[in-house]
Structure formats: structure tokens, C-alpha cells
N, C-alpha and C positions, 0 to 999 in steps of 0.2 A: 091530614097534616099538610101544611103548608110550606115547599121549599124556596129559598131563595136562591134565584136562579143563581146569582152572585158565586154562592158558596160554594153550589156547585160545580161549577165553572172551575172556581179556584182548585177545590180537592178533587178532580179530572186534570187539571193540569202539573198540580203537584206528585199525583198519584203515578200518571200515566207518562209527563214528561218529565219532570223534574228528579224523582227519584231511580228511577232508572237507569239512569245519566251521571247525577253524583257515583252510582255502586262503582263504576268504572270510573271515575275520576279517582276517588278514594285508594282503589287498588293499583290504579296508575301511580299515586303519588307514594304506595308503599312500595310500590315496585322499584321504581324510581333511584329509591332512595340505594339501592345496590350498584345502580350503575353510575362506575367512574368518568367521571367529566375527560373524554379526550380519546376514552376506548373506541375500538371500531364500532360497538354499540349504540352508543352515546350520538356520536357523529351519523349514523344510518337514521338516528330518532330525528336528529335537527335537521338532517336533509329531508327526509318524507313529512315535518312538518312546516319548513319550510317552502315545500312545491305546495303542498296542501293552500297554503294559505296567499301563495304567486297563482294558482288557480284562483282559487274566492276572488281578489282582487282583479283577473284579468278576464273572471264573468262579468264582474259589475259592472267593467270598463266598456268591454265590446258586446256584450249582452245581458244590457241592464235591465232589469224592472222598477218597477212603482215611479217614483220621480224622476230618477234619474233619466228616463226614457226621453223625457223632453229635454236634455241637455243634449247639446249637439257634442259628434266625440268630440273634437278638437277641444273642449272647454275638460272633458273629462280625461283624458290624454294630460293637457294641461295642469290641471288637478298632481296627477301623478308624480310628472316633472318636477311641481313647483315642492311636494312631498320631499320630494329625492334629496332634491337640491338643500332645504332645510335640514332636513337628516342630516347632511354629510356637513353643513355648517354649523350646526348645535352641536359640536361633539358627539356624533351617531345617537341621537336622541331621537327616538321612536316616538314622542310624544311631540316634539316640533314638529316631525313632521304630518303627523295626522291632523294636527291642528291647520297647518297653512295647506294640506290638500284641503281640509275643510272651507280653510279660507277664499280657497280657489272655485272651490263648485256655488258656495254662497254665495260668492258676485256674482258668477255665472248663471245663476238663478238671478238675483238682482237686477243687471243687467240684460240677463237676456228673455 
């Protein structure tokens, strides 16, 4: 019998990453669902996911892979700034600002 590599691929990565992953998502979101927005709980969750995620961003920045690598920091630095600065002028819009850092590394790829 004849596999397609394709499929397999897919159902190894469903099996092995995908679903593994959801079980604790799911159990997270029922868990979740107990704790009061404001408890000491609550606030220990936003802060340890909040460092979690000021790390990711402050690898990519000062030790980045794939593409990024050829951006020089100051354009990536830049990037961040130009984030921030959005954020705080779109009415703390998380989405302004990941668009204009994007905006920011895109020229800087363009340009540089």
C-alpha cells in the first residue's frame, strides 16, 4: 500500500502536536472559568503571562532567527518603539500596534 507522504505529515502533526496542546488549552479555559477577574490569582496569571510573552519578544529582538537575523538591531529596536508608540495612540490597541512594528521591519527589509 501506498502512503501519501502529505497525510502523513499532517496526522503526526495533528496527533503529536496539535492535540496534545488543545487538552490543556481546553482545561485551561475551564479552569479559567473559576477565577475572578481582580483576585490575587487572576493578577499572578497576567503577570507570569505577561513576562512570558516580554520574553518571546525580547528574544526575537536581541536574538533573533530566520530573517530577522539580517535586520540590523536598531531597525528592530525601532520596530518595537514604533509598536509602542501606536499602541498608546490607538486607544491601547494591540492590533495597531503589531501592524505598524510590522510596518516598521517591512521597510527595513525594503530598505535595507
Amino acid at each position: 500500500m501506498i502512503y501519501d507522504n502529505a497525510w502523513v505529515a499532517a496526522a503526526i502533526v495533528i496527533f503529536v502536536g496539535f492535540l496534545p496542546t488543545e487538552i490543556w488549552r481546553w482545561l485551561a479555559v475551564l479552569a479559567g472559568r473559576r477565577v475572578e477577574e481582580g483576585s490575587e490569582l487572576f493578577l499572578w496569571i497576567k503577570g507570569v503571562a505577561t513576562a512570558l510573552l516580554a520574553a518571546v519578544v525580547g528574544r526575537l529582538v536581541f536574538v533573533p532567527t530566520g530573517p530577522l537575523v539580517d535586520l540590523p538591531l536598531s531597525i528592530r529596536l525601532g520596530a518595537i518603539a514604533a509598536g509602542v508608540v501606536a499602541f498608546l495612540l490607538v486607544r491601547r490597541s494591540v492590533l495597531a500596534g503589531v501592524v505598524m512594528a510590522e510596518l516598521v521591519l517591512l521597510a527595513g527589509i525594503w530598505w535595507g
